[in-house]
C-alpha positions as CSV (number, residue, x, y, z in Angstrom):
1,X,0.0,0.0,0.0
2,X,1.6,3.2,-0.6
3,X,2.3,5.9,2.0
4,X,-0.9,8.5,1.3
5,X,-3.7,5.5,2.2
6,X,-2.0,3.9,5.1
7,X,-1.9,7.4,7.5
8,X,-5.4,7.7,7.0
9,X,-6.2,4.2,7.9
10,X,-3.6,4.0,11.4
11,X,-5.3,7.3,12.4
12,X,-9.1,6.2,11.8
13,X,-7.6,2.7,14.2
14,X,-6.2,4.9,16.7
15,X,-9.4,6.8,16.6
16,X,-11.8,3.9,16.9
17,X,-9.5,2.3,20.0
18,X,-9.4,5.6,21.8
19,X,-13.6,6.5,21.3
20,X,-13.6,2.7,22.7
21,X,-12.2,3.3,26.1
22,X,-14.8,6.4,26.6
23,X,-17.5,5.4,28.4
24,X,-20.8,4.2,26.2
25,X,-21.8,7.5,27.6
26,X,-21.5,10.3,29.3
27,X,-25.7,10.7,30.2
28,X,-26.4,7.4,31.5
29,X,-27.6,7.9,35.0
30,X,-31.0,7.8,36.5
31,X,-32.8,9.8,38.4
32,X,-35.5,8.1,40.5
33,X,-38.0,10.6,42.3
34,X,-40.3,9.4,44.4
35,X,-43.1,12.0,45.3
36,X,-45.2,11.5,48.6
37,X,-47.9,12.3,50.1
38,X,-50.4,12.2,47.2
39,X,-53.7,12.5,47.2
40,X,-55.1,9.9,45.5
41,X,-57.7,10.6,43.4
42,X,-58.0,12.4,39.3
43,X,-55.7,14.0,37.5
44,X,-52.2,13.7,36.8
45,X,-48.7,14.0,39.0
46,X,-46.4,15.9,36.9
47,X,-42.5,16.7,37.9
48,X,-39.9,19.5,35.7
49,X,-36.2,18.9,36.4
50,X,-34.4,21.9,35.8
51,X,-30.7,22.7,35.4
52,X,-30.7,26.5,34.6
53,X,-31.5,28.5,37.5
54,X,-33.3,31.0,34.9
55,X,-35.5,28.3,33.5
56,X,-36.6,27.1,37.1
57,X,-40.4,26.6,37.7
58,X,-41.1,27.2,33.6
59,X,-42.1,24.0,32.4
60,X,-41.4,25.0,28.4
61,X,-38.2,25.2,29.9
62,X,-37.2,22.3,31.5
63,X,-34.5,19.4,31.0
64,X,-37.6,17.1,31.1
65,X,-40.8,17.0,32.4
66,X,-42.6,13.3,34.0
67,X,-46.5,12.7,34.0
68,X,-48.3,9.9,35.1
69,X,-51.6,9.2,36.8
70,X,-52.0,10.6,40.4
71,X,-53.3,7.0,41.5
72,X,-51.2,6.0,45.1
73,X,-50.1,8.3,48.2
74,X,-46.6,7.3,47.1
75,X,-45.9,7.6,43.3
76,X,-42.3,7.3,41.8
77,X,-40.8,8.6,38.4
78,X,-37.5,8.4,36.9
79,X,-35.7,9.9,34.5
80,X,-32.7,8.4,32.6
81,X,-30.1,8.9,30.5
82,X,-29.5,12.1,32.3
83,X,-25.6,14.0,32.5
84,X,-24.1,14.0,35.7
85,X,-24.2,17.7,37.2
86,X,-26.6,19.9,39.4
87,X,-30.5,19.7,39.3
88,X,-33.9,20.6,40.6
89,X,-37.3,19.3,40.5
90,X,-41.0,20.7,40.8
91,X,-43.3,18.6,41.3
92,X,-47.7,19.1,41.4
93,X,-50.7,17.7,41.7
94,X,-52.2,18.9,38.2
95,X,-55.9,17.3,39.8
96,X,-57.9,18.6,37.1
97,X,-55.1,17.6,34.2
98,X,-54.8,21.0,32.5
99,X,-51.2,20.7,32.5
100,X,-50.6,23.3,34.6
101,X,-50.1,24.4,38.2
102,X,-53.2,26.4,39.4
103,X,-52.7,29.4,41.1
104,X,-54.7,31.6,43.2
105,X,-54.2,35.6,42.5
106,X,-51.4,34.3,40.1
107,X,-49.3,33.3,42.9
108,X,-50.5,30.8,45.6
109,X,-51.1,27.2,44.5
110,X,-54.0,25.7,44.3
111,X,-52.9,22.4,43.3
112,X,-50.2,20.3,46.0
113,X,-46.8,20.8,44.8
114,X,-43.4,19.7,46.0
115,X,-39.5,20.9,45.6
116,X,-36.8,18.7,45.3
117,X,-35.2,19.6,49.3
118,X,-38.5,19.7,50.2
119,X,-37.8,23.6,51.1
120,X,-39.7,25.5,52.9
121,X,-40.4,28.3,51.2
122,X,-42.8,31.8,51.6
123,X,-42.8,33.6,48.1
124,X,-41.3,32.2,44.5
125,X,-39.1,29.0,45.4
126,X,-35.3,29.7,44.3
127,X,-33.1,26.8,42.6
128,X,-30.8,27.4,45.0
129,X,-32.9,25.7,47.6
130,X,-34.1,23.0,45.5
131,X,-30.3,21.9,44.1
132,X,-29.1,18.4,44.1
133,X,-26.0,16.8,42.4
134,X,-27.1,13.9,40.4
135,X,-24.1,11.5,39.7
136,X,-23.2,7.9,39.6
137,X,-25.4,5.2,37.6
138,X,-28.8,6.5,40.0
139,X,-28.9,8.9,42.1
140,X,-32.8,9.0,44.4
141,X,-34.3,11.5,46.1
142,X,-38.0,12.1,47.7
143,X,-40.5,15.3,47.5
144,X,-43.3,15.6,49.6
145,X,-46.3,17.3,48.3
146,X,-48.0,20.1,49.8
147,X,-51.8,20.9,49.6
């Protein structure tokens, strides 16, 4: 073989042996929430992660968002595939499945909501007190809803 076709080929090997020893991934944990003190009853249990302090509490926004039927007192939700780093979670009661949290005089909930932290909180909830590292192949964490 001459000279030009064999530098290309030794560098795509070297490439392909060196993209082998990365990990298959570098967004392959799993974050398992599990949300308490549900009401059992209609609706839905929807949960936002969030990773951008800007974006917090603005489900359009979010890394992700989880819905599932609000049918136990105890209801958990994962997300996967997720990168290791710093996140925070919302979490309501959306009882008559509009897709939204209610609010009362655009500010009070109607609905029960929780925060990842389970903070407690008078006035607009800050990332800050809802941040949590997720790392590792799963990282778990509870919220406790409040009505």
């Amino acid at each position: 073989m001459t000279r030009w076709l064999i530098r290309p080929l030794r560098a795509a090997c070297m490439a392909g042996i060196l993209l082998a020893a990365i990990p298959a991934s570098a967004a392959d944990t799993t974050l398992i929430v599990t949300v308490g003190q549900v009401k059992p009853g209609a609706g839905n249990l929807r949960a936002g992660l969030y990773r951008d302090p800007a974006t917090f509490r603005k489900e359009d926004k979010a890394v992700a968002v989880v819905s599932t039927a609000a049918t136990a007192d105890h209801v958990e939700l994962r997300f996967p595939g997720l990168a290791p780093g710093r996140y925070a979670i919302m979490a309501y009661h959306d009882e008559n499945a509009d897709g939204a949290l209610n609010l009362r005089f655009g500010m009070f909930p109607t609905e029960g909501y929780g925060l990842s932290n389970n903070p407690k909180v008078s006035g607009p909830p800050a990332f800050a007190d809802s941040a949590f590292e997720v790392s590792g192949s799963e990282t778990r964490i509870n919220i406790d809803l409040r009505y």
